[in-house]
C-alpha positions, 0 to 999 in steps of 0.5 A: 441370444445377444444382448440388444434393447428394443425402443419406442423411438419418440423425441425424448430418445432420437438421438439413438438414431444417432449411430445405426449399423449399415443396413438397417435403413435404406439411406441416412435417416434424415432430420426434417423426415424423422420429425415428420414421422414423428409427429404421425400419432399413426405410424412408430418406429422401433429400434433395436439397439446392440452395441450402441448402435441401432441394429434392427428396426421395424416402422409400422402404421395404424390403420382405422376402419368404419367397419372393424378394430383398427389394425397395425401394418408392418411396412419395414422391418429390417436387422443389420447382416451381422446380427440377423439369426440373434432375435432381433426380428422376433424382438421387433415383432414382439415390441410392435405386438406391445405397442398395439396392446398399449393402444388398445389394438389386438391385431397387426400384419406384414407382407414379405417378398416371396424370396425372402426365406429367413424372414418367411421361416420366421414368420411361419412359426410366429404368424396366428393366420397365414395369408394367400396374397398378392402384392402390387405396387403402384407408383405416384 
């Protein structure tokens, strides 16, 4: 397995963001909206760092219901091309799987496009339930 360190990213530690492997987000993450994912007590963002880079990452989001326990939806997680198949994502996963413990949450999900087989494999062996679902998009 590489070497790699997955990290609760808050104010203290954000400067680890400052070096990330192509890959990982979509475009350069940018100040005014990290502080604003920041200051969501509802949404974390975990990183994976190797080398001294961020490798991995995966954002999630706390979700409150009247009716049922809260849950923590995955909405991205991503490994850089040159260290998928080394455990990150299993990593990230498991680091989001703590982070809700350490909230007091016993439950979080993900989506996955149907095409995606290296993170479908993955899932298919670590999931306690598979889903039939449907995804649709809608734009603002």
């Amino acid at each position: 397995m590489a070497d790699f360190e997955c990290h609760v990213i808050g104010a203290d530690n954000a400067s680890l963001l400052n070096d990330i492997a192509p890959g990982v987000f979509e475009a350069p993450v940018r100040e005014d909206f990290l502080v604003t994912c920041l200051e969501n007590s509802q949404q974390f963002l975990i990183v994976a760092v190797g080398g001294g880079q961020v490798v991995g990452k995966a954002i999630s989001y706390v979700f409150h219901f009247p009716e049922k326990p809260s849950e923590i939806y995955i909405e991205e997680i991503d490994v850089a091309k040159d260290w998928r198949r080394k455990g990150v994502a299993s990593a990230l996963m498991q680091s989001v799987g703590a982070e809700g413990k350490r909230r007091g949450i016993a439950e979080y999900w993900l989506i996955t496009e149907k095409d995606n087989k290296g993170a479908r494999a993955l899932y298919e062996r670590t999931a306690h339930n598979r889903q039939k679902s449907v995804w649709y998009e809608f734009y603002c």
